[in-house]
Wavefront OBJ file of the C-alpha trace (Angstrom):
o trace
v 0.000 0.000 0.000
v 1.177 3.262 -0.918
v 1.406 6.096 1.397
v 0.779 10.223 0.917
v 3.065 12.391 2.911
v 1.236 15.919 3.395
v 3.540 18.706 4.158
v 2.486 21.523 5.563
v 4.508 24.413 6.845
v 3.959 27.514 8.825
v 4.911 30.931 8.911
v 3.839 30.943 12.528
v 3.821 27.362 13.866
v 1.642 28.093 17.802
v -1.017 27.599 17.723
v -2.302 26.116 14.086
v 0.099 23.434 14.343
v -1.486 21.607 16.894
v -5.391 22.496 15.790
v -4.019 20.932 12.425
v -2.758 17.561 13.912
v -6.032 17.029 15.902
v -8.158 17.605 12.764
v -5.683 15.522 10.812
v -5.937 12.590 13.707
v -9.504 12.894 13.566
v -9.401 12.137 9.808
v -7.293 9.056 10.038
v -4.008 10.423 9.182
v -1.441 7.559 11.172
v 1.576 9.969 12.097
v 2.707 12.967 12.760
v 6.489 14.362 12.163
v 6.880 18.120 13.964
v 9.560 20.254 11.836
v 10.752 23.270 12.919
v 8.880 24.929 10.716
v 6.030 22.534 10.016
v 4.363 19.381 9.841
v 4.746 16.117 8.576
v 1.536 13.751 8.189
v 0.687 10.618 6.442
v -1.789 8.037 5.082
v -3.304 5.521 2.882
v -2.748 6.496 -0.993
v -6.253 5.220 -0.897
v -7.714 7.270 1.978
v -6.468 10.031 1.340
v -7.626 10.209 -2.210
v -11.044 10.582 -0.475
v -10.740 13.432 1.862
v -11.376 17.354 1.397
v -8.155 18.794 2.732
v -8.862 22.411 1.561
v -9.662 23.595 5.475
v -5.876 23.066 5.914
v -4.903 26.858 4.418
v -7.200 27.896 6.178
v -5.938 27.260 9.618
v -3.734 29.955 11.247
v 0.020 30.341 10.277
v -0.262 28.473 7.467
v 2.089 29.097 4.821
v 2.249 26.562 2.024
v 0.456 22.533 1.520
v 1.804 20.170 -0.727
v 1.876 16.485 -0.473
v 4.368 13.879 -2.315
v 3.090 9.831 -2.536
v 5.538 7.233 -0.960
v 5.782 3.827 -2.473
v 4.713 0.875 -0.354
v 7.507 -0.871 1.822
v 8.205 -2.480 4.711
v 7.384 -0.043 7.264
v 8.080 -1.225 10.618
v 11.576 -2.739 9.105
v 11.754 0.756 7.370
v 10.853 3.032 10.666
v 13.430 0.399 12.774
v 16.154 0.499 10.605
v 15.688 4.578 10.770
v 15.454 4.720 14.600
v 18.797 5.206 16.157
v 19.505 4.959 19.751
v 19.438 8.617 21.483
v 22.650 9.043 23.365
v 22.655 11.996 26.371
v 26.424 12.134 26.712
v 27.673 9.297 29.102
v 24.424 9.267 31.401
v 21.719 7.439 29.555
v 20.958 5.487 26.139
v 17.256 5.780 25.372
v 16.652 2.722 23.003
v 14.322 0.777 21.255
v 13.716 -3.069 22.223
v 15.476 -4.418 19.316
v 18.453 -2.718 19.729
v 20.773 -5.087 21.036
v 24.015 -3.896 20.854
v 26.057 -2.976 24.333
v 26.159 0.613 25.168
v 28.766 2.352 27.472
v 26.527 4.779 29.293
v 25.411 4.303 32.283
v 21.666 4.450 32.170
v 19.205 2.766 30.116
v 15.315 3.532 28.789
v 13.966 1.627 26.548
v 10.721 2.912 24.431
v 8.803 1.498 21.823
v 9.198 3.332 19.094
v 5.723 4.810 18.154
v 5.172 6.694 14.885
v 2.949 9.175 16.174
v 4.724 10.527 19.442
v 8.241 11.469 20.503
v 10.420 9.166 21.355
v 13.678 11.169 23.045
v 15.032 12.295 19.577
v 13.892 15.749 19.980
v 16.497 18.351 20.996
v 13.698 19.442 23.874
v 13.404 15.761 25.479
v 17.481 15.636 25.343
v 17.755 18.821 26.889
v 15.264 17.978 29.693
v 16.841 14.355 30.105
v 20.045 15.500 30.797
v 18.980 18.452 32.851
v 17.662 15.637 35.617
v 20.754 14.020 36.436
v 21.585 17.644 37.508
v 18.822 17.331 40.039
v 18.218 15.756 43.127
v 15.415 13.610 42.245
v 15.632 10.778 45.067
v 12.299 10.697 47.046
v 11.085 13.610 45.143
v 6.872 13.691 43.386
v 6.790 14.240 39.863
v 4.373 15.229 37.617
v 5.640 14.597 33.965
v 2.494 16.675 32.277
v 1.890 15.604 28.536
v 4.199 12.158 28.994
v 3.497 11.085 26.034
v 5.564 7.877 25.553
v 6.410 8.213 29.204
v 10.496 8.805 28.542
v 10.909 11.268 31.244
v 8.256 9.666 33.917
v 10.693 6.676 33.126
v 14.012 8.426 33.805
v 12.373 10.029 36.625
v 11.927 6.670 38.499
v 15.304 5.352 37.479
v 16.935 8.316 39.303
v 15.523 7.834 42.180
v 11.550 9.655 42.616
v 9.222 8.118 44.872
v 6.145 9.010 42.828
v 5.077 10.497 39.159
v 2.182 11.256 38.041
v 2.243 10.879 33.884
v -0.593 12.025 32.386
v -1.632 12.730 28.588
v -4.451 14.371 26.664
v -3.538 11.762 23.685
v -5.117 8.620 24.080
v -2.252 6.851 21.995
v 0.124 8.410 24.206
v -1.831 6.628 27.199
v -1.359 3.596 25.906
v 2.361 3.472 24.666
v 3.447 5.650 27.693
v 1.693 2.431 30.030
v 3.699 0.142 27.865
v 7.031 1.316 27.931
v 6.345 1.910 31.707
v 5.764 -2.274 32.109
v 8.979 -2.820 29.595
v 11.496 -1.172 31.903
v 9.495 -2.574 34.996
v 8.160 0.918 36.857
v 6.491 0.549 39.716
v 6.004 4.361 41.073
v 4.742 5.940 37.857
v 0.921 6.637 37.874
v -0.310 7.127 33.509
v -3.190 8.463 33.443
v -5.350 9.809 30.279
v -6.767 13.521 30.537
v -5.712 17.121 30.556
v -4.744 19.756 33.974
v -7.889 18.966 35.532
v -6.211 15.696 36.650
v -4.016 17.674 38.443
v -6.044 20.163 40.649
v -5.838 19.344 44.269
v -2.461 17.352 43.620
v 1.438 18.297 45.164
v 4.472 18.116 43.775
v 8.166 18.613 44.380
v 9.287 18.856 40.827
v 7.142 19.567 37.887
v 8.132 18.375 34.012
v 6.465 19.741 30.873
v 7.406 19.357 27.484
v 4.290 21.422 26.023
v 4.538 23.889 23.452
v 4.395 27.610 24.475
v 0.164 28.614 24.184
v -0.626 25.478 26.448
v 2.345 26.592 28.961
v 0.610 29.890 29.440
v -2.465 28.320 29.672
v -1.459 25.498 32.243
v 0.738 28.319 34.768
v -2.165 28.991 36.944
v -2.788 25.201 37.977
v 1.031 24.282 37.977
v 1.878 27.389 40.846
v -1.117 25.387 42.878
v 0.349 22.085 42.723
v 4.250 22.650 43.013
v 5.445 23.163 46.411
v 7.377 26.155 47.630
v 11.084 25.858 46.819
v 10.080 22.989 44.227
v 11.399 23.154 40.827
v 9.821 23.387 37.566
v 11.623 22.554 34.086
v 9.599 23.779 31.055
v 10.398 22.593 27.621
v 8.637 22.272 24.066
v 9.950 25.906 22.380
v 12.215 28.073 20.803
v 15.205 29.719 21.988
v 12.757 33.234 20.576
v 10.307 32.435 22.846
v 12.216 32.597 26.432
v 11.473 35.766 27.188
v 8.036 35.653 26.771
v 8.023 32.540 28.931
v 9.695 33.887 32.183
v 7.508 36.873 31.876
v 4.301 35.058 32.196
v 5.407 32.483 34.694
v 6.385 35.508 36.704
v 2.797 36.624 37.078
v 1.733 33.195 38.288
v 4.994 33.166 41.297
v 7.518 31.467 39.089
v 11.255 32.674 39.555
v 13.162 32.130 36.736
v 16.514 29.862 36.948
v 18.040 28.986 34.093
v 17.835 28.398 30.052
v 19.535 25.543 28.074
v 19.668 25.471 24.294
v 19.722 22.600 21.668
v 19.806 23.728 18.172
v 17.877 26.687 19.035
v 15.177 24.881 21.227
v 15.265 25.824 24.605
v 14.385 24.247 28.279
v 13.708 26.372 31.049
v 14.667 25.904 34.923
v 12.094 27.804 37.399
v 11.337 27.545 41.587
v 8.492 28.507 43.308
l 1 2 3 4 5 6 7 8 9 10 11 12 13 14 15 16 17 18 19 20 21 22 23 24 25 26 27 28 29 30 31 32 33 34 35 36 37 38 39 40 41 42 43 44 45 46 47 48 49 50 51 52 53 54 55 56 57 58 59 60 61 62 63 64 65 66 67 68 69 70 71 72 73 74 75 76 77 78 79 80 81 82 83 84 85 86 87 88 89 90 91 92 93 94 95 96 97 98 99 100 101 102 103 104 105 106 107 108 109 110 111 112 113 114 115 116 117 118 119 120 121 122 123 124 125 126 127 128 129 130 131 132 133 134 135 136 137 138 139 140 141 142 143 144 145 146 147 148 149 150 151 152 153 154 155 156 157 158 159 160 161 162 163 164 165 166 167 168 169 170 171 172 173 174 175 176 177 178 179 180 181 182 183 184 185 186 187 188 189 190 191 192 193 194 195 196 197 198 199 200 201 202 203 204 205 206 207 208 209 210 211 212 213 214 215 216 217 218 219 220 221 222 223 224 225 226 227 228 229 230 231 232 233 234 235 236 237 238 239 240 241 242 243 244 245 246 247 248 249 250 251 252 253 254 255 256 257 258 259 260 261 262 263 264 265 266 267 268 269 270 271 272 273
């Protein structure tokens, strides 16, 4: 079966980006590649000879749709053979299950490799990753909002936290994040499907989310409520542009900025409370 790769890209990418993969989803497009400036989407030749895709210019920030068709193949041997082990300098190897091979660092995650979500390839899950061996995580509560395939809720256990909360909006999320949870045998992380209403009423010492930039803003006012005083807060899921914009807004909401660390221009960001 033949495939159709749609690529869309944006002259402003927050928030018509993610509108655009929800409609897409919701049409029966199977994955989703984020670009920097863009979006990456695919499906059935066959399908999507049927759909009306004109709504697509019309969502906001879009600045050009064209689509190319990809001849059939083996596409789990395809996406495996594509998937290379992420390496966060000698700390930890985030792998898939059928890599095999010995690896020198010192810490291991293993994920299964889902088309549709991230998988610790992104510069903003690297940064974040590596930013928690920096931390003293032992006997610390976690939230890990938006886990999607659970990588950090997973490192997060490893190094040492006595609870985390994972929960996702994404329903496939949900259910890869509680599988790669059972494959590297987690006890203390809690997956759970839904948005921030799942965490009103809840406390935590240190607070992950890898979100992009609108939902941050919109998310501030329940994360000051649920992070203790003194607790920390790393924010990731942006640009290096949008920093400023970020410690501004978190400052209304009791935030005090820390610290910024860039990856080919994405950035994470470092707050207390």
């Amino acid at each position: 079966m033949n495939y159709v790769e749609l690529n869309v890209e944006f002259s402003q990418i927050h928030p018509g980006r993610d509108v655009l993969i929800a409609l897409l989803d919701q049409k029966g497009f199977d994955s989703f590649v984020e670009t920097k400036t863009g979006l990456k989407s695919y499906t059935s030749e066959n399908h999507f000879d049927t759909l009306d895709l004109n709504f697509v210019k019309t969502i906001e920030g879009v600045a050009s749709v064209d689509h190319k068709i990809i001849a059939d193949q083996n596409w789990n041997a395809k996406w495996e053979e594509n998937f290379d082990p992420v390496l966060v300098e000698d700390k930890l190897v985030i792998k898939a299950p059928f890599h095999t091979q010995t690896f020198e660092q010192k810490m291991e995650v293993v994920i299964q490799p889902q088309m549709s979500f991230g998988t610790g390839h992104h510069q903003t899950t690297w940064l974040i990753s590596k930013r928690l061996f920096d931390l003293d995580v032992e006997g610390k509560s976690v939230l890990d909002m938006g886990t999607g395939t659970g990588v950090l809720a997973i490192l997060a256990e490893k190094l040492g936290a006595d609870s985390i909360f994972a929960p996702d909006i994404d329903e496939w999320s949900y259910n890869n994040a509680l599988e790669n949870v059972g494959l590297n045998k987690c006890s203390k992380i809690e997956v759970a499907l839904g948005d921030d209403k799942l965490i009103e009423g809840r406390c935590f010492d240190l607070l992950i989310a890898n979100i992009n930039k609108n939902i941050l803003f919109q998310h501030f006012s329940v994360y000051s409520k649920c992070l203790t005083k003194g607790g920390k807060m790393l924010i990731s899921g942006f640009f290096e542009t949008d920093t400023n914009d970020l410690i501004v807004e978190a400052a209304k909401h009791g935030f005090i900025f820390e610290q910024t660390f860039t990856k080919d221009e994405w950035a994470m960001m470092q707050f207390s409370r």
